[in-house]
Biotite code that builds the C-alpha atoms (Angstrom):
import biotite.structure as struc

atoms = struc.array([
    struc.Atom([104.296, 35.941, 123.238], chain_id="A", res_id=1, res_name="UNK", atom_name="CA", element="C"),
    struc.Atom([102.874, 38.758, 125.691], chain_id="A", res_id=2, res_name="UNK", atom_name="CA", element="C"),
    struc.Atom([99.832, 40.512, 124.407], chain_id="A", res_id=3, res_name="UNK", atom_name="CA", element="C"),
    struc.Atom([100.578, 44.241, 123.898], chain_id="A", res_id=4, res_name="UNK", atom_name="CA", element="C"),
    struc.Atom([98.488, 46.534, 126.030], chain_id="A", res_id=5, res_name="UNK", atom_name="CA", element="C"),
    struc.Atom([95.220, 47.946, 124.905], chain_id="A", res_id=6, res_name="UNK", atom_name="CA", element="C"),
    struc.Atom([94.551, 51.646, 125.222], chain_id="A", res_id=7, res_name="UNK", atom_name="CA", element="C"),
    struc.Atom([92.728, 53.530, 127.845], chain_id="A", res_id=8, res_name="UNK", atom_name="CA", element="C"),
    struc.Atom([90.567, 55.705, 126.305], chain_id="A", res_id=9, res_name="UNK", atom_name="CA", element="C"),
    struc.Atom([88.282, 58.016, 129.105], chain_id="A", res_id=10, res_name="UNK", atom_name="CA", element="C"),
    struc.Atom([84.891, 58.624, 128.407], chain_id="A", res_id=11, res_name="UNK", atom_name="CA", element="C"),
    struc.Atom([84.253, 62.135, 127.482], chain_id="A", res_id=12, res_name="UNK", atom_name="CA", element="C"),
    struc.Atom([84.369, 64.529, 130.327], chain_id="A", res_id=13, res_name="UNK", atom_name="CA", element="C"),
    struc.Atom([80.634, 65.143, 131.990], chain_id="A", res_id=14, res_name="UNK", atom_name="CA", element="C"),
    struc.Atom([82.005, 67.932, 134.472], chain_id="A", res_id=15, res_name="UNK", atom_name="CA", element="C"),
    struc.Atom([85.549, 68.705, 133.703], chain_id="A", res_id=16, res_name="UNK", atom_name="CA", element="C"),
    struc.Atom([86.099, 71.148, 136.780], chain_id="A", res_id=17, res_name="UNK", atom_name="CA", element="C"),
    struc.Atom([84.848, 68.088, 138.974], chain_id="A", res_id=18, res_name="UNK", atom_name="CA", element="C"),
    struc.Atom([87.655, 65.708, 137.347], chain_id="A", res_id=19, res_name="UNK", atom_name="CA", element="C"),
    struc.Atom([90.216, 68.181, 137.941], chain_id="A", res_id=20, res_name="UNK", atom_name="CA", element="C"),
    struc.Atom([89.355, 68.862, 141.423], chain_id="A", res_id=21, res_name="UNK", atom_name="CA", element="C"),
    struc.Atom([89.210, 64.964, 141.755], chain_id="A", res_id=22, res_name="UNK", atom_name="CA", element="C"),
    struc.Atom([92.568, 64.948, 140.254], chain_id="A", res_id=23, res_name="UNK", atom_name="CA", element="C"),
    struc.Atom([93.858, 67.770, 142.463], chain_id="A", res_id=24, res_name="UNK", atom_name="CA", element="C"),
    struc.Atom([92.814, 66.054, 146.094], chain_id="A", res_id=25, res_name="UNK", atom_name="CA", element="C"),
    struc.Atom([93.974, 62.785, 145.028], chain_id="A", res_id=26, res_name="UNK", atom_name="CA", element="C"),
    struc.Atom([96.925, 63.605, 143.814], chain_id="A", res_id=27, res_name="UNK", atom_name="CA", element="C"),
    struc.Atom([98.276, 65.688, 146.951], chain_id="A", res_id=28, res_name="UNK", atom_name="CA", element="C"),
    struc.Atom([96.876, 63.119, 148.989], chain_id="A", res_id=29, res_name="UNK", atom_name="CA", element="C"),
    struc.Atom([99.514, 60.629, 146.950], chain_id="A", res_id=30, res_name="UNK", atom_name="CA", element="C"),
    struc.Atom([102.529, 63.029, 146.817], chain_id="A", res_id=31, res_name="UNK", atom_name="CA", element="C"),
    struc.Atom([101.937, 63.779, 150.404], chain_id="A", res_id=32, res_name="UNK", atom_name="CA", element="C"),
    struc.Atom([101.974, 59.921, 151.502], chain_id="A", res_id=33, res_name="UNK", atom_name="CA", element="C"),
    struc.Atom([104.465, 58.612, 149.180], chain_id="A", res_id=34, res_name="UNK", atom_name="CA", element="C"),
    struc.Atom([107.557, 60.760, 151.498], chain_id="A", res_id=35, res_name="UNK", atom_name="CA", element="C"),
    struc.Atom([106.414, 63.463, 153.718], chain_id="A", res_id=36, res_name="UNK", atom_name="CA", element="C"),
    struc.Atom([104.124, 66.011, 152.839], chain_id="A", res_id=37, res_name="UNK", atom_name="CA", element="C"),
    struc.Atom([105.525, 69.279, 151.655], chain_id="A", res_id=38, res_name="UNK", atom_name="CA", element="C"),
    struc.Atom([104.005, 72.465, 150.669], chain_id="A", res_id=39, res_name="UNK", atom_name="CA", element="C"),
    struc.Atom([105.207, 72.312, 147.110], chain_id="A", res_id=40, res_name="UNK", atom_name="CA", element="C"),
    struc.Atom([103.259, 69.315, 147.027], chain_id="A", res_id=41, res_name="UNK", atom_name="CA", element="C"),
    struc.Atom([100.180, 71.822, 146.359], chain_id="A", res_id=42, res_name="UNK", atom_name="CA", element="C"),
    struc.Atom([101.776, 73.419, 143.007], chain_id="A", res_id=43, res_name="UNK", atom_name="CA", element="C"),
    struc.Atom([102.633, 70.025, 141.927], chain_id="A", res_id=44, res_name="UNK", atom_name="CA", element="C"),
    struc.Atom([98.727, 68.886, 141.845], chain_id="A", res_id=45, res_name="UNK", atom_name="CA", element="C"),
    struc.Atom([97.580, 71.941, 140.783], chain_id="A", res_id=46, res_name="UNK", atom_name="CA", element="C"),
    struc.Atom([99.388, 72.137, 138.178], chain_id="A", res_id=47, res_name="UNK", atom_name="CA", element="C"),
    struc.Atom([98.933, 68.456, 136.929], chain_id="A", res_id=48, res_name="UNK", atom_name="CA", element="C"),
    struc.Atom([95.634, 68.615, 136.997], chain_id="A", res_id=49, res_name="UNK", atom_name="CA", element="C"),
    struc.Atom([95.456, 71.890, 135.251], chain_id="A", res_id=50, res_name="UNK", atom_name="CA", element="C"),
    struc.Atom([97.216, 69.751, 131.894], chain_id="A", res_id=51, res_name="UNK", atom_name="CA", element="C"),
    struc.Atom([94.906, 67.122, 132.357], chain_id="A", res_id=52, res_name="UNK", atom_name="CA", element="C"),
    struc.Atom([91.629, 69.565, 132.398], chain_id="A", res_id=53, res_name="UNK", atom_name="CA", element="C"),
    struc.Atom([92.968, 71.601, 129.679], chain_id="A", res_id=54, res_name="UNK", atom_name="CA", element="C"),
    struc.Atom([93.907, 68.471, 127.862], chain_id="A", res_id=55, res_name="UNK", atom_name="CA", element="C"),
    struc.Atom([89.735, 66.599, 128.419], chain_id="A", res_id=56, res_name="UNK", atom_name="CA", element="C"),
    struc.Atom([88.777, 70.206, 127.413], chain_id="A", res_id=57, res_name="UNK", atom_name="CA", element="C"),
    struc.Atom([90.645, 69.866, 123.979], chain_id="A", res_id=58, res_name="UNK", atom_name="CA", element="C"),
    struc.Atom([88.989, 66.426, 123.680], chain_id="A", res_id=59, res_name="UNK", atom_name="CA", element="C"),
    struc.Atom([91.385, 64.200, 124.385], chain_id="A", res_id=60, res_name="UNK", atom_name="CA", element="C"),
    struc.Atom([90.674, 61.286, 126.020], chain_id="A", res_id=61, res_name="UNK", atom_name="CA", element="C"),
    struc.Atom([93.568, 58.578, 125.634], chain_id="A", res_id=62, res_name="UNK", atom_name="CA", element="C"),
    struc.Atom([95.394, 58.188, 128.958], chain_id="A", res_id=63, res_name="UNK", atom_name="CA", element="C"),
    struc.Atom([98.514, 57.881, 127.233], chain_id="A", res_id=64, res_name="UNK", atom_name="CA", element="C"),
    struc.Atom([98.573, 61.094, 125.450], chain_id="A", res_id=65, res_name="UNK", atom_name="CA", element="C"),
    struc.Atom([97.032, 62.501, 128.550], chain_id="A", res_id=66, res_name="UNK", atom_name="CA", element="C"),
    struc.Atom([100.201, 61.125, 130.449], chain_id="A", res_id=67, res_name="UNK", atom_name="CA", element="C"),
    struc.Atom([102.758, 62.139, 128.166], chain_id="A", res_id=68, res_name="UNK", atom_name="CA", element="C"),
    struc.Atom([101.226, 65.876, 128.344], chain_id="A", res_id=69, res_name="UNK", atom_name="CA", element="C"),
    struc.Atom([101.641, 66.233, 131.503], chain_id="A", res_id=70, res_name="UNK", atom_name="CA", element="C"),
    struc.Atom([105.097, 64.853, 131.539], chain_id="A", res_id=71, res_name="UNK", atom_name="CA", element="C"),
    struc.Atom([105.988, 67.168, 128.675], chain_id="A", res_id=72, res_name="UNK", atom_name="CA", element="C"),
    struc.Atom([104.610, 70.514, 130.392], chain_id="A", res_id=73, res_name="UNK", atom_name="CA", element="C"),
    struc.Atom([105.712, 69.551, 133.763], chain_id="A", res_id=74, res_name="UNK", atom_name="CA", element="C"),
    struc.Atom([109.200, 69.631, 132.567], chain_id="A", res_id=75, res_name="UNK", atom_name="CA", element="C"),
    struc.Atom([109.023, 73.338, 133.258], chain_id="A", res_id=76, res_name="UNK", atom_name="CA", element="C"),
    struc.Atom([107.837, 72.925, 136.657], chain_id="A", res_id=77, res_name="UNK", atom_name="CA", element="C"),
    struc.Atom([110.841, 73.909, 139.243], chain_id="A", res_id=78, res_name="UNK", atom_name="CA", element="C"),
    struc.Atom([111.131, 70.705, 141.042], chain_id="A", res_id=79, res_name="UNK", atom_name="CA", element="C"),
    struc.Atom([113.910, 71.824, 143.066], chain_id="A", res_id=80, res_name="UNK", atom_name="CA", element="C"),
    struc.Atom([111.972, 71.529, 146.440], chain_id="A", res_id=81, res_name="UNK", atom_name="CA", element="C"),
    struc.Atom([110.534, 68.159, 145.870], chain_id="A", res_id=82, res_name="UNK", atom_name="CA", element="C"),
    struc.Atom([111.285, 64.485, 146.000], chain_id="A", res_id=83, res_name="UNK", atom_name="CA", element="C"),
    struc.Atom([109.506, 63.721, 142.555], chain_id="A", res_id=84, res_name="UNK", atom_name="CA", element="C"),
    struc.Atom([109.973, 64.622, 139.156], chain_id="A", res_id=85, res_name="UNK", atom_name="CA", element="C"),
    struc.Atom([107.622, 64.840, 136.017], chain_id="A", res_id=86, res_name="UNK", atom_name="CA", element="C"),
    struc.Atom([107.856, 61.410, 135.582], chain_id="A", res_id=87, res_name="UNK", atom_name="CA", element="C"),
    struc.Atom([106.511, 60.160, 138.872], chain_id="A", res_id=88, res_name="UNK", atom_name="CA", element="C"),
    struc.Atom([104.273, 62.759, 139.206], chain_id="A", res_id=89, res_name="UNK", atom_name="CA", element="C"),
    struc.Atom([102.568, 61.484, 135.328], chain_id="A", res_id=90, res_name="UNK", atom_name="CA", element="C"),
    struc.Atom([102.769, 58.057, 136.658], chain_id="A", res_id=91, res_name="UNK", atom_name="CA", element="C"),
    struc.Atom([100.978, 58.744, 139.450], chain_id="A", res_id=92, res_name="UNK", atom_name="CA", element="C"),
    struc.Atom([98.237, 60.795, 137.338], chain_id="A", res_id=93, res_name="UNK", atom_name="CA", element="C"),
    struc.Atom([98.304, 57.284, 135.383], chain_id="A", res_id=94, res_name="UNK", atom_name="CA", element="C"),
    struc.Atom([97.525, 55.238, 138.435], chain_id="A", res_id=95, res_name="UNK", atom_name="CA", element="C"),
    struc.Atom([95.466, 57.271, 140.421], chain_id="A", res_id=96, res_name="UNK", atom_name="CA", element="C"),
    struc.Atom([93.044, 57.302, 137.314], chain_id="A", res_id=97, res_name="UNK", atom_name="CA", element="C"),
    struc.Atom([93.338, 53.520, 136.133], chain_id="A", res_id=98, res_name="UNK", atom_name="CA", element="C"),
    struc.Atom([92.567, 52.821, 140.114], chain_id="A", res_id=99, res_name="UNK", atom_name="CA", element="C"),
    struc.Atom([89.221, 55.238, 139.751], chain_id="A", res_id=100, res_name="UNK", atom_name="CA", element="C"),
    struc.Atom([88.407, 53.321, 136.313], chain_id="A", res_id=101, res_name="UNK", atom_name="CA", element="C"),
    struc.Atom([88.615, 49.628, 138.749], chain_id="A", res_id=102, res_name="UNK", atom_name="CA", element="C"),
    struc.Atom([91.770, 48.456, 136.937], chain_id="A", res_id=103, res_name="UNK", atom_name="CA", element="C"),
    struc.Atom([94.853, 47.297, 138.768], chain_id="A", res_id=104, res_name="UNK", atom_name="CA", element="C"),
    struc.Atom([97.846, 49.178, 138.119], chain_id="A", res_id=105, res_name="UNK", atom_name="CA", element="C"),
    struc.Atom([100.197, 46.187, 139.170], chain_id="A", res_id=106, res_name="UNK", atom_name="CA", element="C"),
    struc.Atom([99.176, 44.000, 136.222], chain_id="A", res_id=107, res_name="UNK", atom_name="CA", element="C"),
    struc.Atom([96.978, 45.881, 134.237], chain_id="A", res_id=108, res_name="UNK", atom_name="CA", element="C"),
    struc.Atom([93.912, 43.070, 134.664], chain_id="A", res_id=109, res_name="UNK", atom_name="CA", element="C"),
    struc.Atom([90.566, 44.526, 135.462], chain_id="A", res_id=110, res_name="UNK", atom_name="CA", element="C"),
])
């Protein structure tokens, strides 16, 4: 029987503004390699990261929650003009974090 997956849970934040910068670069730097990049690519990773710093600022810290945050206030982000939706763009949060934290994102082994 397959073990269920433990919980990420982020340390707390020692300089929120630099996470969400972090966040910001990294994440363009995905949208704009996954298809080609577009300028709305900028909104989309500004806006991400601005749920996940306001999120670490409200003390959460479970990557899950953090996740589903930004999938739920994304939803009102006008993705008309890009490839990706709130979904992928979550995931990618997801990833892009795990991969900073030295845990592979195919299997979920360290």
């Amino acid at each position: 029987m397959a073990e269920p997956i433990q919980a990420i849970t982020l340390p707390p934040p020692t300089d929120a503004q630099k996470e969400e910068l972090w966040l910001r670069q990294a994440l363009l730097q995905w949208l704009d390699s996954e298809y080609i990049p577009e300028p709305v690519n900028a909104d989309i990773a500004e806006r991400a990261a601005k749920v996940f710093l306001r999120q670490r600022m409200e003390g959460e810290n479970d990557l899950g929650s953090l996740v589903i945050a930004i999938v739920t206030e994304m939803r009102a982000f006008d993705f008309s003009k890009s490839f990706y939706g709130e979904f992928a763009v979550a995931n990618a949060v997801s990833d892009l974090i795990m991969t900073s934290l030295g845990i592979d994102t195919c299997c979920g082994e360290t």
